[in-house]
C-alpha positions as CSV (number, residue, x, y, z in Angstrom):
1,X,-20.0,7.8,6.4
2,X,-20.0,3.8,7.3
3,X,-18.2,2.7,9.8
4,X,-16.9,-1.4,10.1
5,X,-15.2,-2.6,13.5
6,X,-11.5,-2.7,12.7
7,X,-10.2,-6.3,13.7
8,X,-10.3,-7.5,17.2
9,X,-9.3,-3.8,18.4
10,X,-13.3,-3.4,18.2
11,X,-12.5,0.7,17.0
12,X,-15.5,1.5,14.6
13,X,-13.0,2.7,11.9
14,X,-14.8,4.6,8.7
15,X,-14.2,2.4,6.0
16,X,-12.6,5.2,4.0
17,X,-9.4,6.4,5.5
18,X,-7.0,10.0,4.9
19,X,-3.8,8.9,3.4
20,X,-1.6,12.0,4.1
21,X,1.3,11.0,2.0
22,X,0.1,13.2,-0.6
23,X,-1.2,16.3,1.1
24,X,-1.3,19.8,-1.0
25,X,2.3,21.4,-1.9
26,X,3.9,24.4,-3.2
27,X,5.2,24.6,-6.4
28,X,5.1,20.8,-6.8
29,X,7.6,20.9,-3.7
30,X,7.0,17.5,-2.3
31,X,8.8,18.3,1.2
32,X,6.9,21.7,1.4
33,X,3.5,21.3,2.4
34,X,0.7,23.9,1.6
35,X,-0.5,23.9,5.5
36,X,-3.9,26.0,5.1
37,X,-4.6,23.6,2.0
38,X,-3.6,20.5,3.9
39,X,-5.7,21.3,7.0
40,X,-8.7,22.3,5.1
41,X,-8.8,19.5,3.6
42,X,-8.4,17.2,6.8
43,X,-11.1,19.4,8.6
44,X,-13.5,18.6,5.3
45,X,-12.4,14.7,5.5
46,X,-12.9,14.6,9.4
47,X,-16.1,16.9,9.7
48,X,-17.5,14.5,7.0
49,X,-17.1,11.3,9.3
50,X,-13.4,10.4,7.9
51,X,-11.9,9.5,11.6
52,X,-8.6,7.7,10.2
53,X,-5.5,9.2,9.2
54,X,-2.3,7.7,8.1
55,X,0.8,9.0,8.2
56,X,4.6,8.1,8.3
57,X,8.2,9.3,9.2
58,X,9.3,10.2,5.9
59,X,5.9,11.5,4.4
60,X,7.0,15.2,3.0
61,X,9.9,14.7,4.8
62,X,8.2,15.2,8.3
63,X,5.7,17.6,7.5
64,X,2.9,15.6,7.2
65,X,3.1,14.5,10.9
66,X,3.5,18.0,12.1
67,X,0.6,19.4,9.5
68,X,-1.3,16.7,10.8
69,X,-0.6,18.5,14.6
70,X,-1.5,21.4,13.5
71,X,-4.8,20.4,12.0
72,X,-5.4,18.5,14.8
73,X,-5.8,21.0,17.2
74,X,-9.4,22.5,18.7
75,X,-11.3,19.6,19.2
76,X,-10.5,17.3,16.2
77,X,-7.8,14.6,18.1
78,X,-10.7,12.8,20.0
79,X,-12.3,12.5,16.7
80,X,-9.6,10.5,14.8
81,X,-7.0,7.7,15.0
82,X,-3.7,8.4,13.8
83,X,-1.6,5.5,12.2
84,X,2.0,5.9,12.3
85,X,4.8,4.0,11.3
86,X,8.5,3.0,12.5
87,X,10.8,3.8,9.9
88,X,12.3,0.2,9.5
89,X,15.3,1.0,7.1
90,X,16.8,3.0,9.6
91,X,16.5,0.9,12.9
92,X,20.1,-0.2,13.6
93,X,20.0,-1.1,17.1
94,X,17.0,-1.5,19.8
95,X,17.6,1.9,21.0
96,X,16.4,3.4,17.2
97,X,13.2,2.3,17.8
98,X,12.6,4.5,20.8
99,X,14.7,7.7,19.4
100,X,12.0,7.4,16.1
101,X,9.0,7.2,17.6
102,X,9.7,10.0,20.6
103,X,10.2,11.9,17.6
104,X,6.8,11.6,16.3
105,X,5.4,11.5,19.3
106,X,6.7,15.4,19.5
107,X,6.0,16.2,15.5
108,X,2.3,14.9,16.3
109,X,2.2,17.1,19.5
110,X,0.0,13.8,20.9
111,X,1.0,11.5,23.6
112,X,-0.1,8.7,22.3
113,X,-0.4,6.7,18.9
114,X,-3.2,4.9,18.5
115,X,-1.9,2.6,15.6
116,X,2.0,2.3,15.3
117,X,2.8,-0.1,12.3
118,X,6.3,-1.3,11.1
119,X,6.7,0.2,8.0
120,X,7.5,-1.5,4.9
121,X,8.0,-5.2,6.1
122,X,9.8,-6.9,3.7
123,X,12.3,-10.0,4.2
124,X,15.1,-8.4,4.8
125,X,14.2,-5.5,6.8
126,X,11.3,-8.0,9.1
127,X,14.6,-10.6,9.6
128,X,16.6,-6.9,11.2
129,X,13.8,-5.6,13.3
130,X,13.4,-9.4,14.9
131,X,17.0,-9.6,15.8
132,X,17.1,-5.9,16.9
133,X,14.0,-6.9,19.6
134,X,11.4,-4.9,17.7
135,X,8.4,-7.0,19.6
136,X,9.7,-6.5,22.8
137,X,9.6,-2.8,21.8
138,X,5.9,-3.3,20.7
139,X,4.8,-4.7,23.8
140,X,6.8,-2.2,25.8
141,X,5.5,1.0,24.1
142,X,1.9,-0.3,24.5
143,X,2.7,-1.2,27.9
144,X,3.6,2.5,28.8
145,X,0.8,4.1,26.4
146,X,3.2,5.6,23.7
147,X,1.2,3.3,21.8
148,X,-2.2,2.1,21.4
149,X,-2.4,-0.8,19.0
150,X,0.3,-2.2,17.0
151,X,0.6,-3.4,13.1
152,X,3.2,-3.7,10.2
153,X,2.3,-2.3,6.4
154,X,3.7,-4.9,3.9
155,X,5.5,-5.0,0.7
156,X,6.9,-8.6,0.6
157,X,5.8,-12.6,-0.8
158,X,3.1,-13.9,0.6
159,X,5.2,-17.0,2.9
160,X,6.3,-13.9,4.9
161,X,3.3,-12.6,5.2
162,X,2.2,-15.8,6.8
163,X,5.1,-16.0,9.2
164,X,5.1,-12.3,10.3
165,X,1.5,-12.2,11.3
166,X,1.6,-15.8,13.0
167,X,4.8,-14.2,15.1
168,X,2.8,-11.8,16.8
169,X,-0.2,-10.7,18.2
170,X,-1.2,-8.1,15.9
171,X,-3.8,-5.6,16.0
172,X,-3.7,-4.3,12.5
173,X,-1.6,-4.7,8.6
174,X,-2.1,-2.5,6.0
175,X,-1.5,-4.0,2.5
176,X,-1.2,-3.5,-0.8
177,X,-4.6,-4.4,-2.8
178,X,-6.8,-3.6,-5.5
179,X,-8.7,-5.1,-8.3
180,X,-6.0,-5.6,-10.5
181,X,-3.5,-7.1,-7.8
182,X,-5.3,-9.8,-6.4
183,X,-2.6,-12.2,-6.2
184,X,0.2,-9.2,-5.4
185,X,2.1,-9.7,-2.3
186,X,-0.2,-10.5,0.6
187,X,-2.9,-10.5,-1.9
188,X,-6.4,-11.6,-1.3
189,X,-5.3,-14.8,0.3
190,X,-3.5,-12.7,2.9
191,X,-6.1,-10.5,3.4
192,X,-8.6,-13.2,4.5
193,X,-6.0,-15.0,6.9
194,X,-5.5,-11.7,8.4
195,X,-9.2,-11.3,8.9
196,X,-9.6,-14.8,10.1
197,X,-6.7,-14.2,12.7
198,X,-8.9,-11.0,13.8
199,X,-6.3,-8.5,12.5
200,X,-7.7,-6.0,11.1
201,X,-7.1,-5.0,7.5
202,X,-6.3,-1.7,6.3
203,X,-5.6,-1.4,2.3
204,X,-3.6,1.0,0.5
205,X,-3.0,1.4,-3.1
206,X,-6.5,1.1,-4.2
207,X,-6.0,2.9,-7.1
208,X,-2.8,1.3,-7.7
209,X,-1.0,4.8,-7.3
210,X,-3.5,6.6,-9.7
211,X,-3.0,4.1,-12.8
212,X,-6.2,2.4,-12.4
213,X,-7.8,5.8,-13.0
214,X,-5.9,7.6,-15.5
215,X,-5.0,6.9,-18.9
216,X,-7.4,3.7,-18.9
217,X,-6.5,1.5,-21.9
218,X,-9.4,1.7,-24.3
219,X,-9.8,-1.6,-24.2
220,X,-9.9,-1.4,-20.5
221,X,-12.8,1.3,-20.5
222,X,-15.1,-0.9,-23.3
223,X,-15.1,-3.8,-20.5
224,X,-16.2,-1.1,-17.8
225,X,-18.5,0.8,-20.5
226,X,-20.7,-2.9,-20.8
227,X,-21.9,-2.6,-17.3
228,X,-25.6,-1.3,-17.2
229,X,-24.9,0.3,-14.0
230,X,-22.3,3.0,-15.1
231,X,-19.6,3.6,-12.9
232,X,-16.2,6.0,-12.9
233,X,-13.2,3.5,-12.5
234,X,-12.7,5.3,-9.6
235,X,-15.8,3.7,-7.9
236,X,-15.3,0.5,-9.5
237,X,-12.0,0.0,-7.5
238,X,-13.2,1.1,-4.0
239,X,-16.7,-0.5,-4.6
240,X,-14.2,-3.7,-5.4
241,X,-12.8,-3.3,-2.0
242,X,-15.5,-2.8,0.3
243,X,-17.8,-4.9,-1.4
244,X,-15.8,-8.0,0.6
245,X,-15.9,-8.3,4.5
246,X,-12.5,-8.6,5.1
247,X,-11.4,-5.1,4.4
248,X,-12.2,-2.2,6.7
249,X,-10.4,0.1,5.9
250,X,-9.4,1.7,2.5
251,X,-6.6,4.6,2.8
252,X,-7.2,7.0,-0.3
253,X,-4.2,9.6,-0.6
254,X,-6.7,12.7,-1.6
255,X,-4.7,16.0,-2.4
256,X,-7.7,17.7,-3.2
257,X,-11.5,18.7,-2.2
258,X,-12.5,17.1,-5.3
259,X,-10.2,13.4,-4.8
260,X,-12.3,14.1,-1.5
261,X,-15.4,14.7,-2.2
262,X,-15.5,12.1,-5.0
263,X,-14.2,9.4,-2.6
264,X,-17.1,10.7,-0.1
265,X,-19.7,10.0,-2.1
266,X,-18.3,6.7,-3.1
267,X,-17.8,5.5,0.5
268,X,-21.9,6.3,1.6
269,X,-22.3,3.0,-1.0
270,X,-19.4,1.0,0.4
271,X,-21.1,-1.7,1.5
272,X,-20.1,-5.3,1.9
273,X,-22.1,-7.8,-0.6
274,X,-23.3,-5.3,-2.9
275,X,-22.0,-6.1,-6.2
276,X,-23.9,-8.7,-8.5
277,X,-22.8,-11.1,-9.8
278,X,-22.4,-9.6,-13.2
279,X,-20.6,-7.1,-11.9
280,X,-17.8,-9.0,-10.7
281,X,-17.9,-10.8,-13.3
282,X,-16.8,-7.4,-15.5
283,X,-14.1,-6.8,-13.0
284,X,-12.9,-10.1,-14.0
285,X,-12.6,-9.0,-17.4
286,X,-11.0,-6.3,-16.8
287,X,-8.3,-8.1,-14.6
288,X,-7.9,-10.0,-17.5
289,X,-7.7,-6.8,-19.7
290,X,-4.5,-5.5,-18.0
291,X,-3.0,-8.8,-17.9
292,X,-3.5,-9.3,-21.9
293,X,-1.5,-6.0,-21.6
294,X,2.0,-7.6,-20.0
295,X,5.0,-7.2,-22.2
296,X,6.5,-10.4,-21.0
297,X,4.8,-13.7,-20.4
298,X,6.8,-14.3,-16.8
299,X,4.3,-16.6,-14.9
300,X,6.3,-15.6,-11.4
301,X,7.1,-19.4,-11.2
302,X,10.4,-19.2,-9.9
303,X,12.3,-21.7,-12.3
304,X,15.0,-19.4,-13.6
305,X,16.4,-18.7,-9.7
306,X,18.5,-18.7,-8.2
307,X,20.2,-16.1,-10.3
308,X,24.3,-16.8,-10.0
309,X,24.8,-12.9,-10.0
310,X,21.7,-12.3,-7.8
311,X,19.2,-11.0,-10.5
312,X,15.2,-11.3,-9.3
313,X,14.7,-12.1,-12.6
314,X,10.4,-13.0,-11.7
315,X,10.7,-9.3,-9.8
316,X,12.2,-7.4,-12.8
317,X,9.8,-8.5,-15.3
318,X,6.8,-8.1,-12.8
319,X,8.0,-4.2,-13.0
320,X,8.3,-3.9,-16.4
321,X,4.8,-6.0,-17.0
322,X,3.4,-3.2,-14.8
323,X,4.5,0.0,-16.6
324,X,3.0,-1.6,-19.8
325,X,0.3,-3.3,-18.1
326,X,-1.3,0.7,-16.4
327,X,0.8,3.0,-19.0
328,X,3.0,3.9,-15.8
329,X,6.6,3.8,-16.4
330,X,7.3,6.5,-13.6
331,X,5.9,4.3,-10.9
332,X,7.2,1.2,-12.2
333,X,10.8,2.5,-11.9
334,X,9.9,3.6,-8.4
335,X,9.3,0.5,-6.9
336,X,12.0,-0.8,-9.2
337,X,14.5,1.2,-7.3
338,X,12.2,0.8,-3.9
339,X,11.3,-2.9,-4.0
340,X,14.7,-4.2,-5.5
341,X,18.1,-4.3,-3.8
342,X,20.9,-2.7,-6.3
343,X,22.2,-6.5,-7.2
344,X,18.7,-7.9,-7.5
345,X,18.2,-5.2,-10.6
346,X,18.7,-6.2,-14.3
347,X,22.2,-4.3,-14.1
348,X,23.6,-6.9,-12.6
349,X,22.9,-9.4,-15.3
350,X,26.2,-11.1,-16.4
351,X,24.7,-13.1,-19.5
352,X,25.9,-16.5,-18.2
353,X,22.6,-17.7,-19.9
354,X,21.6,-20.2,-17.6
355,X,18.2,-18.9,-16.4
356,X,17.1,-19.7,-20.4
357,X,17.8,-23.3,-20.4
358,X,15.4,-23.6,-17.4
359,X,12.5,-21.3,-18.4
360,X,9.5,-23.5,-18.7
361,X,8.0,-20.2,-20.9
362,X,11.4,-20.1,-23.2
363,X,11.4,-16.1,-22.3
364,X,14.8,-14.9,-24.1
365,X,15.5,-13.9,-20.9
366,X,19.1,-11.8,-21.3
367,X,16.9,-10.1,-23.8
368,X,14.2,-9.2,-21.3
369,X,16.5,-8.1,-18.9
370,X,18.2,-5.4,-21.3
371,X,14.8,-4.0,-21.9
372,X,14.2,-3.9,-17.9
373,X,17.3,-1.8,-17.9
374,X,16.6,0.5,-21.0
375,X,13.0,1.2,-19.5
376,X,14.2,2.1,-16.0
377,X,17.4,2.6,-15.7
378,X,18.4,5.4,-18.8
């Protein structure tokens, strides 16, 4: 395993991390875990040199901190770091944040976190957790050891990105990133003011939930099939990622020993300034692949808003371009209903029209916006 020094905490982090949102279940149960699955597989993962795990409050509703416990016991703690995260959509006064994270404190059977992120920081919830104190909570739960080092994972624009790690004195944030989203969110440009700020950068999503590896658009799989060096797309996107020096951690959520072992081998090649020229050069292409692949030319520009009903319009057709773009309607549609309030959605399009007459693209927009709710909502 390889190892990269993990922002300014100066932790030697291995660059691939345990993401145990998807752990083994029964009977496609997502809240019931299969515990002797689950822990054999973290014992494999940790005895192999994996010494970062990731967890969260709602992760199989609970379980996964307490499997996680369990797994944890005989000697394995003091070879890992567990992330955690506050549950931000349910903090409603200053007091939340201390009931939440007692609570995983006892589900992790551990008296201490060693990183404790915000989860989910988006505008809205980022603007709640300031006013409800959340940094004086930060400081105070370091201060006393309930935490270690602090962070915030991210699902917002790329201004708050800015402004939420120039607010603080972070430790670590864990974004969103792969080959395909470069410019997604915090993007690549977040990434490297992050690592210039010595925070240190965890990524998630590498596989873009799976749809950079399955069903691959022939089209897609010619590009990778050029490359004299041949290469599964699963080690095309993690060789993406640790191939720059701003990443040091990638969070893979592996359900089985295969996901594992596959990512394993992968990761003993992971390092930085590796890939020729030529090969990035095919990655470009194949960025360009999936973007040839958008059902509607939206260039995100922003001209068409405000919306007089509150439509995202630039956020709708980002979701549809995406379950056209990786042949993924099912994930699409969840961060449709995740990402967007109810009145940002295409439902609450009125057809007033005026978003058309100021469309530099002349996207039939009303139009659009019926298919957004035909693909996600029926």
């Amino acid at each position: 395993m390889l190892y990269r020094k993990l922002g300014s905490t100066g932790e030697k982090v291995s660059i691939l991390g345990l993401g145990c949102m998807h752990l083994p279940i029964i009977n496609g149960q997502y809240n019931k875990v299969d515990t002797n699955r689950a822990i054999s597989l973290i014992h494999k993962a940790i005895d192999n040199g994996v010494n970062y795990l990731d967890t969260a409050y709602p992760y199989h509703n609970g379980q996964s901190e307490t499997v996680i416990a369990e797994a944890l016991k005989g000697g394995y703690r003091e070879k890992v770091f567990i992330a955690d995260k506050l549950p931000s959509w349910l903090i409603q006064k200053r007091t939340d944040m201390d009931k939440y994270i007692e609570k995983q404190l006892e589900r992790l059977q551990s008296e201490q976190i060693d990183f404790y992120l915000l989860h989910s920081v988006k505008a809205d919830s980022w603007s709640n957790l300031e006013s409800l104190g959340v940094l004086e909570f930060l400081d105070d739960a370091v201060k006393d050891g309930r935490i270690k080092y602090t962070g915030f994972s991210f699902h917002g624009e790329i201004e708050l990105f800015f402004d939420v790690i120039d607010s603080y004195n972070w430790d670590i944030c864990q974004v969103q990133y792969n080959l395909v989203d470069e410019n997604y969110q915090a993007g690549k440009e977040g990434v490297r003011y992050a690592s210039n700020q010595g925070v240190g950068v965890v990524i998630m999503e590498p596989l873009r939930g799976g749809t950079l590896v399955k069903n691959v658009p022939p089209e897609v799989q010619e590009i990778w099939d050029e490359s004299v060096v041949k290469r599964s797309p699963v080690e095309w996107a993690l060789r993406y990622l640790w191939d720059q020096e701003e990443v040091d951690v990638v969070l893979s959520g592996m359900t089985t020993l295969k996901d594992l072992n596959e990512n394993l081998g992968i990761a003993e090649q992971g390092l930085t300034n590796t890939l020729t020229s030529t090969e990035k050069e095919i990655i470009k292409e194949v960025r360009t692949a999936y973007k040839g692949r958008k059902e509607i030319d939206c260039t995100q520009c922003g001209y068409c808003m405000p919306c007089p009903s509150g439509v995202n319009i630039p956020a709708n057709f980002e979701q549809l371009n995406h379950a056209y773009m990786f042949q993924d309607v099912g994930n699409s549609r969840m961060n449709y209903y995740m990402l967007l309030k109810e009145g940002e959605r295409a439902s609450s399009c009125i057809g007033c029209g005026d978003c058309e007459k100021l469309c530099p693209q002349m996207i039939t927009i009303q139009k659009s916006l019926k298919k957004v709710r035909e693909t996600f909502e029926k």
